[in-house]
Every structure is written in structure tokens, then in C-alpha cells.
C-alpha positions as CSV (number, residue, x, y, z in Angstrom):
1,X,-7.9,-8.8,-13.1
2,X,-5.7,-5.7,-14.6
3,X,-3.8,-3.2,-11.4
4,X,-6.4,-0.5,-10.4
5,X,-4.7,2.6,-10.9
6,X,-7.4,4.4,-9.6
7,X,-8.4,5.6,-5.7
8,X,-9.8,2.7,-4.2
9,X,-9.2,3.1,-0.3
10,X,-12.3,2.9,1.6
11,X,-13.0,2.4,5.4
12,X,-16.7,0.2,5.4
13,X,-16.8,1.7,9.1
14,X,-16.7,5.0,8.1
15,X,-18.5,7.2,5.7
16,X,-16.3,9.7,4.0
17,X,-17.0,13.4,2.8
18,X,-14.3,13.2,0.5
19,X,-12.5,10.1,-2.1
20,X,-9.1,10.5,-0.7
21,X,-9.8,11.2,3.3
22,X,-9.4,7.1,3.6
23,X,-5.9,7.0,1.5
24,X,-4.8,9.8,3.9
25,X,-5.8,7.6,7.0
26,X,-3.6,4.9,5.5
27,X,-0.5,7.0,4.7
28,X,-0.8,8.5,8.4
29,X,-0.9,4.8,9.0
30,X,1.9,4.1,7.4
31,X,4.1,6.6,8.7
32,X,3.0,6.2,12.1
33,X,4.5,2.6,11.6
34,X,7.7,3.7,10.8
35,X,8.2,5.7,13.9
36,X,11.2,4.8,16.0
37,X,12.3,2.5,13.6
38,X,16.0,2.6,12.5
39,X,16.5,1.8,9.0
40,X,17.2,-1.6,8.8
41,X,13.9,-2.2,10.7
42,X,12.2,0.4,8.1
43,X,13.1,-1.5,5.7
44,X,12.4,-4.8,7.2
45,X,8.9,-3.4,7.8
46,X,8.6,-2.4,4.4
47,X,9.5,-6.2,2.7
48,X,7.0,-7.8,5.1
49,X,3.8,-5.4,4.6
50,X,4.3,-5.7,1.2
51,X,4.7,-9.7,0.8
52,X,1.5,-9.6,3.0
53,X,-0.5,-7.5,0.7
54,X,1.5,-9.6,-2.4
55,X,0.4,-12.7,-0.9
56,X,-3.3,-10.7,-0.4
57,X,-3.7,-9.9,-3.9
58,X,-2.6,-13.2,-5.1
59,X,-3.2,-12.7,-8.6
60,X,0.7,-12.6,-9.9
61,X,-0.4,-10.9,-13.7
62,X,-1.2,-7.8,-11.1
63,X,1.9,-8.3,-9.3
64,X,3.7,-8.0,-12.1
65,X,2.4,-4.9,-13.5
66,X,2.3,-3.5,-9.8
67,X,6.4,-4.3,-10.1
68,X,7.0,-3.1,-13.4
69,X,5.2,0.4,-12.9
70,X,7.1,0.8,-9.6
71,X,10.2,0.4,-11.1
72,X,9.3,2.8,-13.9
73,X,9.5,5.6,-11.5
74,X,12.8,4.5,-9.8
């Protein structure tokens, strides 16, 4: 399965007007979790969420790629 570098958030409980409205809910989401967090806890929130969706995906060809174009942008 190759990364999907396209939009792909979708909320099957809600029907959408608009492609991105769902990645907006999650990035709300996201920053709302951060709140009254220092930055050690940030950051401690950070490496769990994403072993959780690593460990989600599964498929480690995607991780890779998902890693490599992160760190193309760093």
C-alpha cells in the first residue's frame, strides 16, 4: 500500500459540505489536546499519538515513506 498523499479525513457520522471540513475537525482536535500542556508533556503526547497511529497503519513500507517525507521538510 504506497502513503496517500491526498485528503482522506472523513467523519462516517457526519456528512460534509466541503473535503477538508473533517481535517479541520481533527487539527482543532489536535490542538485542543495540547492545551495546558507544558512542553515536555507536548511532546510526550506527540511520540504516543503517533506510535499509536504507527502501530494503526502497520504497514512499515508506508512508515517509511511517511518518515522520510517528514524529514524532507525539516
Amino acid at each position: 500500500m504506497p502513503l496517500n498523499l491526498q485528503a482522506n479525513f472523513h467523519d462516517p457520522e457526519r456528512r460534509r459540505l466541503r473535503d477538508y471540513s473533517a481535517g479541520d475537525d481533527f487539527y482543532e482536535l489536535l490542538i485542543e489536546s495540547h492545551r495546558d500542556l507544558d512542553e515536555a508533556r507536548s511532546a510526550k503526547l506527540n511520540a504516543r499519538l503517533i506510535l499509536l497511529l504507527a502501530n494503526h497503519i502497520g504497514d512499515l513500507s508506508v512508515l517509511r515513506e511517511a518518515v522520510e517525507r517528514a524529514r524532507e521538510e525539516v
